[in-house]
N, C-alpha and C positions, 0 to 999 in steps of 0.2 A: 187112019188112027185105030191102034186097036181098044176094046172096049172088054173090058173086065166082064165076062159074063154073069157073075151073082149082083143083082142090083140090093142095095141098100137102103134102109131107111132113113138111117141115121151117118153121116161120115165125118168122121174129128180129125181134126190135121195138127198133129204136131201132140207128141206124149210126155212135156211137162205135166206139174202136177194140176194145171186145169187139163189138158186133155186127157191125164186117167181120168180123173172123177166124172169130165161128162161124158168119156165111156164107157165105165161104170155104171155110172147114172141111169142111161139110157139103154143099154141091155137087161139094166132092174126091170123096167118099164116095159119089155119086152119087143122092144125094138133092134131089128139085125143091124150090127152097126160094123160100121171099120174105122179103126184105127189107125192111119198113119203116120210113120214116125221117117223122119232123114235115115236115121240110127237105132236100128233095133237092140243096140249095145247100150244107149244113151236113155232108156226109157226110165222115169223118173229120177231122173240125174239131179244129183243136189248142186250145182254149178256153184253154191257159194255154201255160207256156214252150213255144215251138216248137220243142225238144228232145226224143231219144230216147237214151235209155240213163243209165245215171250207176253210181254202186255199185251193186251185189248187182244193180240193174236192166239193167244192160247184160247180166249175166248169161243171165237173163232172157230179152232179145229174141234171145239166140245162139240159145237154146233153142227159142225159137219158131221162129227161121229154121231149125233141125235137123230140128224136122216138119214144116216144110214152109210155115210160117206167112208174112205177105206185110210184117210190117211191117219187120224187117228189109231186107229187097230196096228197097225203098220210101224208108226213111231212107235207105240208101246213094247212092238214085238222086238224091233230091232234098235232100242234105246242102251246107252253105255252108264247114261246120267241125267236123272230126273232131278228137275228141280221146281219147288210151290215160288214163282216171286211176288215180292211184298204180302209175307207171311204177316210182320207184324203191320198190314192197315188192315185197313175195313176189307172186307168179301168183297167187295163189285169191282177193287181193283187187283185181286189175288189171281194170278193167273199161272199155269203151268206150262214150263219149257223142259224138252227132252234133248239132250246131244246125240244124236243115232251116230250108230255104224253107217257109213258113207256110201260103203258096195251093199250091207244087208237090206238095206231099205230099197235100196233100188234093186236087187235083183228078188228081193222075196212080192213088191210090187210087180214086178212084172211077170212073175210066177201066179200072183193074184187074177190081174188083165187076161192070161194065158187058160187057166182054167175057169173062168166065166162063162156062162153060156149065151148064145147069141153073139159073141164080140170074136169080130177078126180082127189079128194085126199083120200089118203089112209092113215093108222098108221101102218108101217112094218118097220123093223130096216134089210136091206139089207145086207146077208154078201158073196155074189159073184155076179161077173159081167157073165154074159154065153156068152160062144165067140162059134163060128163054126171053123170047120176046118181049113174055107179060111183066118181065123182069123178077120172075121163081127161078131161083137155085133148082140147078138140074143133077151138079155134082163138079167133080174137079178133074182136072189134068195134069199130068204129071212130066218132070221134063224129060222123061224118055218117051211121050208119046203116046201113054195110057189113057186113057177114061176110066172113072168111075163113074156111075151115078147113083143120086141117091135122092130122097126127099127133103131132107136136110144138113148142111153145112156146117160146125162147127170151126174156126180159127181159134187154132191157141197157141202160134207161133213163137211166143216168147219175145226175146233177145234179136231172131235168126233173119225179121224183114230188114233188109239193106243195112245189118249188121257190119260194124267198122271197129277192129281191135286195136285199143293203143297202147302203148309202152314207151316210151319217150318218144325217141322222133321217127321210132318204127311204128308205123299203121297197114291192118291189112285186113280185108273182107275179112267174117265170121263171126257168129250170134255168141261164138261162147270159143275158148282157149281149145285150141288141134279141132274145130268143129269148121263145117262152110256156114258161108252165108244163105239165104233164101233170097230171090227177086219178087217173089210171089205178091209186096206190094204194087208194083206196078200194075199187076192185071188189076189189082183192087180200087186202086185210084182209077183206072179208068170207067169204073163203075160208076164213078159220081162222089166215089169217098174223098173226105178232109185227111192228111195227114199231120202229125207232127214227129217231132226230133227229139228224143229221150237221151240219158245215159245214166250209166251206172257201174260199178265198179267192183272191185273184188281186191283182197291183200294176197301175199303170197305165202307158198305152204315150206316148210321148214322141217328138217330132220330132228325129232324128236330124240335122237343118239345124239346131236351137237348142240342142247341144252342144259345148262347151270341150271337144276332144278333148287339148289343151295340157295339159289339167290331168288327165289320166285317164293309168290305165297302159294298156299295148296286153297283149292276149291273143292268140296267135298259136295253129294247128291246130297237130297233130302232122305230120312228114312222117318217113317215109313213114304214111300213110294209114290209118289203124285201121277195117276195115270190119267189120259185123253182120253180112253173108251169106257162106256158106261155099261159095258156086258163084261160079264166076271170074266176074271184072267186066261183062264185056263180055254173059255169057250171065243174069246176074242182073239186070245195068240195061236190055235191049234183049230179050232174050227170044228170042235169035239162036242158030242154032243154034254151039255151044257146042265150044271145042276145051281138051284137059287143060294146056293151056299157058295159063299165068295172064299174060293183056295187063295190061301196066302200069295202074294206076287213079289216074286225075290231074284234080285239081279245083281250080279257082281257087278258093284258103278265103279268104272273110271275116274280119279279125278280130272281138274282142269288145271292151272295154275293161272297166277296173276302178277302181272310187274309192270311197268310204269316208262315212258320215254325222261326224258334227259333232256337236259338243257344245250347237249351235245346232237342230241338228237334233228332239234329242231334250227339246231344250227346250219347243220347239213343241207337241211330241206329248203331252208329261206337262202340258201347260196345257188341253187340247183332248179329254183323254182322258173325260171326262165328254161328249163328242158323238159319242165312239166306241161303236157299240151294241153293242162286245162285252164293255163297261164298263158301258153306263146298261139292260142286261138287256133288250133288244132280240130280242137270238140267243140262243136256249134249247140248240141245237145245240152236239157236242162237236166242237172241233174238232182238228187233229193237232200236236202236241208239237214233232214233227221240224220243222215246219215252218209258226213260229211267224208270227202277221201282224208288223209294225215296231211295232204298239202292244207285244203279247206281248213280244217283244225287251225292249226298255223297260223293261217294268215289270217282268219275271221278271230280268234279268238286270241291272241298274241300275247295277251298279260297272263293266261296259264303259264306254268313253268314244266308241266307235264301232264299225260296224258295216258288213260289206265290203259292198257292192253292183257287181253286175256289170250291163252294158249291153250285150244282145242282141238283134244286127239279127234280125227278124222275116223278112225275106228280100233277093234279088238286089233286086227292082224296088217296093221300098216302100222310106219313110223311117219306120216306123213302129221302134219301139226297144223291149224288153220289159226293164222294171226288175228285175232280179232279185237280190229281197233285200227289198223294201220291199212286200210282199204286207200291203194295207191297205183299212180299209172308213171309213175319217174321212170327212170331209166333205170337198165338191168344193173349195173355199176352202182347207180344212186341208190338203192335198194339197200343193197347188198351194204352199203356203209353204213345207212342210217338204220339197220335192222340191226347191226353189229354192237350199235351205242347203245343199246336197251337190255339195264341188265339183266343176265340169265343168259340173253343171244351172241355175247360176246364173239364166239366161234361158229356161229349159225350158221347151216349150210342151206342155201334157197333149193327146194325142189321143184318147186313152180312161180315164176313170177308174180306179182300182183299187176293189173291191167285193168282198162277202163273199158266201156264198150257201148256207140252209141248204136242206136236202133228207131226203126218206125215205129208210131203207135197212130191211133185213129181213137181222136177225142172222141170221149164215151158217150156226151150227147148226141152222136148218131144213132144212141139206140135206146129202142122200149124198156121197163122194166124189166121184162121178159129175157132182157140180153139177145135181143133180136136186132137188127138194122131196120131202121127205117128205111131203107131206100130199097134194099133186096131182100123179097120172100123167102124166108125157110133159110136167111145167112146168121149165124149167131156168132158174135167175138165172143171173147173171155181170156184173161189174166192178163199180160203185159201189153198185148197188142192193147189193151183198155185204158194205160197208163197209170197199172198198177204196178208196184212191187212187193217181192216176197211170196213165197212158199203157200203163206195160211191166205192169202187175199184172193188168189189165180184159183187155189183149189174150192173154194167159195165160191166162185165164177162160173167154175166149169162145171161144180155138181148143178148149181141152178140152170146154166146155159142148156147141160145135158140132158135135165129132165124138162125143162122145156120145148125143145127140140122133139123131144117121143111124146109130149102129151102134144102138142100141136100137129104132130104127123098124124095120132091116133085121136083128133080131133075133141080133146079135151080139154077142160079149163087150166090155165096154167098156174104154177104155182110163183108167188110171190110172197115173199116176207117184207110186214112192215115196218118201218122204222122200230116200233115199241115192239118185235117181237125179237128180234135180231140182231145182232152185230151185222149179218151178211146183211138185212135190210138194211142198215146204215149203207155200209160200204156200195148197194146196189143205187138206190138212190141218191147216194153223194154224186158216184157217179155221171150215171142217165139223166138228172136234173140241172148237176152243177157245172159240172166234169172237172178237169184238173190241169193246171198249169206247171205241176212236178209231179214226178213220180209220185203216185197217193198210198200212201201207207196209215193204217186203223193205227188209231190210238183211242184210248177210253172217254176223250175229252171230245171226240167227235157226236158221241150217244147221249142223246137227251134224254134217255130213258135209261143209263148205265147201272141205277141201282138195284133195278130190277134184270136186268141183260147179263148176272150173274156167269163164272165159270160152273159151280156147282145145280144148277137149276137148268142148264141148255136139254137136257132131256122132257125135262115136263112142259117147254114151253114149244118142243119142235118134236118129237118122237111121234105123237098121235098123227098130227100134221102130214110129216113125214110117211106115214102106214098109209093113210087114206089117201095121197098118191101115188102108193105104190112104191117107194123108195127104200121104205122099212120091210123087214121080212120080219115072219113067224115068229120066230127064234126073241128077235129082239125086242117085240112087240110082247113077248110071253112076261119077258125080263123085266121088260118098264113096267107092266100091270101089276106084275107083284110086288116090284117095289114102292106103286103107288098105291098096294093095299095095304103094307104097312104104315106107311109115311100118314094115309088118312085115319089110321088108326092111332099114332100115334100124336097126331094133332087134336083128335077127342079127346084122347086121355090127356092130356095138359091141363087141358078147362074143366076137364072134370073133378083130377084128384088135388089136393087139397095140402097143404106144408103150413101148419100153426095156422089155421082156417084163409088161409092166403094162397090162392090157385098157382097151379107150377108155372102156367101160363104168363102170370104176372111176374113171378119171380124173376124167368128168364127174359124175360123186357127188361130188367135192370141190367145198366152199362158192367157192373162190374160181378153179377151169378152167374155164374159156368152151370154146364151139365153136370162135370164133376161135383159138383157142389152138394148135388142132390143123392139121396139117401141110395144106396145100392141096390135096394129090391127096384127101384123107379128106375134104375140106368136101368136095368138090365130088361125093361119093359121092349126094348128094339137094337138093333146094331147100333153103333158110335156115328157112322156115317147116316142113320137116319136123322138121330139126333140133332146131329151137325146141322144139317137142313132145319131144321123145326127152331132151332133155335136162331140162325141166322135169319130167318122170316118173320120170327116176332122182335127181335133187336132190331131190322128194320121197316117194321110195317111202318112206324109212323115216318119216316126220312120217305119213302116210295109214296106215300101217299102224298106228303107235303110237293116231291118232285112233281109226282105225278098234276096237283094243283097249279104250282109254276108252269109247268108246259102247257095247261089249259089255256092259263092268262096268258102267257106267250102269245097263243095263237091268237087270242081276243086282239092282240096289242101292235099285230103284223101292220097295221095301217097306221100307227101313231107314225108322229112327224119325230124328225132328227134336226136339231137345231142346225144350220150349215158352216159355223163356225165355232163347234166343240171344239174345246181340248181335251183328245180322247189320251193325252201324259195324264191327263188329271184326274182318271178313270181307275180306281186301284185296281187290283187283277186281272187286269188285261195283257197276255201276252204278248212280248213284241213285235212280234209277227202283226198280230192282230191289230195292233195301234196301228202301224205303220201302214196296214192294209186300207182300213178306213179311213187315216188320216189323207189319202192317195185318190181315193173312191168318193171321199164326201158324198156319201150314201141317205139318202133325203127322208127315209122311213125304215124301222126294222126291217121290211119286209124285204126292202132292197138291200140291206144291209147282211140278211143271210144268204143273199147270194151269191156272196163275195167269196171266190175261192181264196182258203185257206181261212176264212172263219167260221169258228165251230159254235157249235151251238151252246155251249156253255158261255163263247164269247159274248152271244146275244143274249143269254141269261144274266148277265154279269150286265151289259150294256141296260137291258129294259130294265133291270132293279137300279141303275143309277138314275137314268130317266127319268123313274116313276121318286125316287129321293128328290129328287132336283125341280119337278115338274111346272113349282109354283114359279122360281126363276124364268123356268121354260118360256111361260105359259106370257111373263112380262113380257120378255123377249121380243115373242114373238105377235103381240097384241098391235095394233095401227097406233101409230101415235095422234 
């Protein structure tokens, strides 16, 4: 066998957007790493919406971009159409989504990867991990016969372990549409690893020249501009040296459009649904709830009469359109009619089918906090192999996996976020603790600490963090200090200065005083975005603190008892999900009650304040007679 002469420290297998970030990561940290990828064409390939951010996940990439992570900068750079969602709620559920360019994100990413130092990329399709006796990761092999070795392992395989593509009653290996599959599980299960059987899906892409845009509504970006990176524009898109005055950031946006199925639509689909193989038992794989195909649609939901569909350009210099909404695996025929019945696509032309795809994953309580395996030294998973999906969850994965991996090779403390500091601590410990029975996708309603886990704040609570591991540079480190030496200057001055002898401090606690509000020498005390901040922390100090209380009492309350014949119907705001979960589980105490996958922690907020209503009935109940 031949053996790659430069050994490594660090080796990442597979260049989705968890395998940039933990090599990335781990070249920050000053670790020699390699990258490889099946496809050195394919490196951060958007395989489904060419979008980043959305709820709880735009979260998410803020946080990534606070340690220092690349894909925020990256969506900013090569974005068509930014958008704040749920502008009019509260802050803790405001999150930002970009529509990138489809080829610029992937190819300026891997231009990024390319000039890095420390980081090689390679094109080799891995099909063993090589462990030693003591059972330490030695490095991997490759199926033409290679060796690498290295001190540490990363998997971020995606889609691509024992990947199976369907289309009606066409099925054929590969992780993703014209891509191969990997066998690289097998050597993994013989390690001692659990697997399971995922799947997930994709619509298909459409000529944006054989669209009625007449009959569509228009979607227009936000302006001003909702960006992901917290370094000014100029020095996060250009990599310039970099001044504290924030240059304007101006982008010609793309819009989207929006139109609707038809009652023709689903006509189609419920005739056809016998050549759908996630109907005629085809796909053995679970697939995710949230984000049902148009068959699912359909049938789980039947008293709809329609269903929204949005139309998103793929990029500046393509006619290619991403259906979103109708993520399906029918037949190329079947497609093709019921994409026709939805108006605007009357004349639609498919350029790409839509298809389903299952794949292996390896339930995440195999592994540490750390994103480490319990069973093999120096192995770390991250992103789908986790039984995760999405873009923002995998890149979360792999920055943490990454810099764990180099602080464990360079024999240093590892970094971990906890639940109250993070979304990514949510999603790391949902994980590791709980694991997951579908594809686990963030939502806000997972964070028991969500009103402080702000979009606008993931700098001050991860940037410092992030420097004293090494993940932050200079540069960025310079950026955050200065603007957390206005920001505490600007919190003095609230309590200090004074409106009709009533502090501005107090003012801005009322539900219904703006900044604007306030006299023009006072605004122009800091920029609008310091403001912003200052203001949304005294609007919510008392809600954070109050939360903050409930999750104390939560945790006081983990051993109270559950009565074993509730009626959790008679529970108001409990998700269905949720009912249906406990009513299944009769769960004998909170404590067993949050381990119940697919219930969230707001569920058991909602459950111990009914409890603790109820307690005296309880308390009857459950006394000796």
């Amino acid at each position: 066998m031949y053996a790659l002469p430069k050994e490594y420290e660090v080796i990442v297998v597979g260049s989705g957007h968890a395998g940039v970030e933990a090599a990335l990561a781990s070249a920050r940290l000053g670790c020699p790493t390699l990258l490889l990828t099946q496809n050195l064409d394919t490196v951060a390939q958007m395989s489904c919406n060419p979008a980043i951010g959305g709820s709880a996940k735009g979260q998410i990439v803020r946080e990534i971009d606070a340690l220092g992570g690349a894909m925020g900068v990256n969506a900013d750079a090569t974005g068509i159409q930014f958008r704040m969602l749920n502008r009019s709620k509260g802050p803790s559920v405001q999150a930002p989504r970009v529509q990138c360019d489809k080829k610029a994100y992937q190819f300026r990413m891997k231009a990024v990867l390319e000039s890095t130092a420390g980081l090689d990329i390679k094109q080799a399709n891995v099909s063993r991990i090589i462990v030693d006796g003591k059972g330490n990761v030695t490095g991997v092999e490759t199926d033409l016969g290679m060796a690498v070795y290295g001190k540490a392992v990363i998997l971020t395989s995606g889609t691509f372990l024992r990947g199976l593509l369907h289309v009606g009653e066409t099925s054929r290996p590969g992780g993703r549409m014209a891509d191969t599959s990997s066998g690289l599980s097998d050597s993994i299960c013989q390690l001692g690893f659990e697997a399971g059987r995922f799947k997930t899906g994709t619509p298909c892409r459409i000529a944006g020249r054989s669209i009625d845009f007449t009959k569509c509504e228009m979607q227009r970006g936000d302006e001003p501009l909702p960006r992901f990176s917290f370094l000014p524009p100029k020095a996060a898109a250009l990599g310039e040296i970099f001044t504290l005055n924030r240059d304007p950031f101006h982008v010609e946006q793309v819009p989207c459009w929006i139109t609707h199925t038809t009652a023709r639509t689903h006509d189609i689909i419920r005739r056809n649904l016998y050549r759908s193989p996630l109907y005629n038992g085809k796909i053995e794989g679970t697939g995710p709830r949230y984000c049902p195909s148009i068959e699912d649609k359909i049938v789980k939901f039947a008293e709809r009469e329609s269903h929204q569909i949005f139309l998103e350009p793929e990029g500046r210099h393509t006619d290619e359109f991403y259906v979103n909404g109708l993520s399906t695996s029918l037949p190329y025929d079947v497609q093709v009619d019921f994409i026709r019945s939805v108006p605007g696509l009357e004349h639609a032309e498919l350029m790409r089918p839509g298809y389903a795809v299952e794949y292996d994953y390896f339930p995440p309580t195999q592994l540490r906090p750390t994103l480490e395996t319990k069973l093999v030294d120096g192995l770390y998973f991250a992103g789908q192999v986790n039984g995760t999906s999405g873009y923002e969850e995998a890149a979360a994965q792999g920055l943490i996996a990454g810099a764990n991996a180099a602080l464990k090779v360079r024999q240093r403390a590892p970094l971990i976020l906890a639940r109250h500091e993070a979304y990514i601590g949510v999603l790391i410990d949902d994980l590791t603790s709980i694991g997951t029975d579908e594809p686990y996708r963030m939502f806000t309603s997972r964070a028991e600490h969500r009103l402080s886990l702000r979009q606008d704040n993931a700098d001050q609570r991860l940037t410092d963090k992030g420097f004293a591991v090494g993940l932050v540079d200079a540069m960025r480190r310079e950026v955050f200090g200065a603007k957390m030496a206005q920001l505490g200057e600007l919190r003095k001055s609230v309590y200090e200065l004074k409106i009709q002898g009533k502090p501005v401090s107090a003012l801005l606690k009322m539900t219904d005083f703006k900044v604007k509000s306030l006299p023009a020498e006072i605004q122009r005390l800091s920029p609008h975005e310091i403001w912003d901040l200052v203001e949304i922390d005294l609007k919510y100090e008392g809600y954070v603190q109050r939360q903050a209380g409930q999750n104390q009492k939560l945790i006081r309350t983990r051993a109270k008892p559950i009565p074993s014949d509730i009626d959790y119907e008679r529970i108001a705001g409990l998700r269905r999900e949720s009912r249906q979960k406990l009513a299944a589980a009769r769960p004998t105490s909170i404590g067993h009650a949050e381990q119940l996958r697919g219930v969230t922690p707001a569920d058991i907020s909602i459950l111990s304040i009914w409890l603790e209503k109820n307690r005296l009935d309880i308390c009857r109940e459950m006394a000796p007679s």
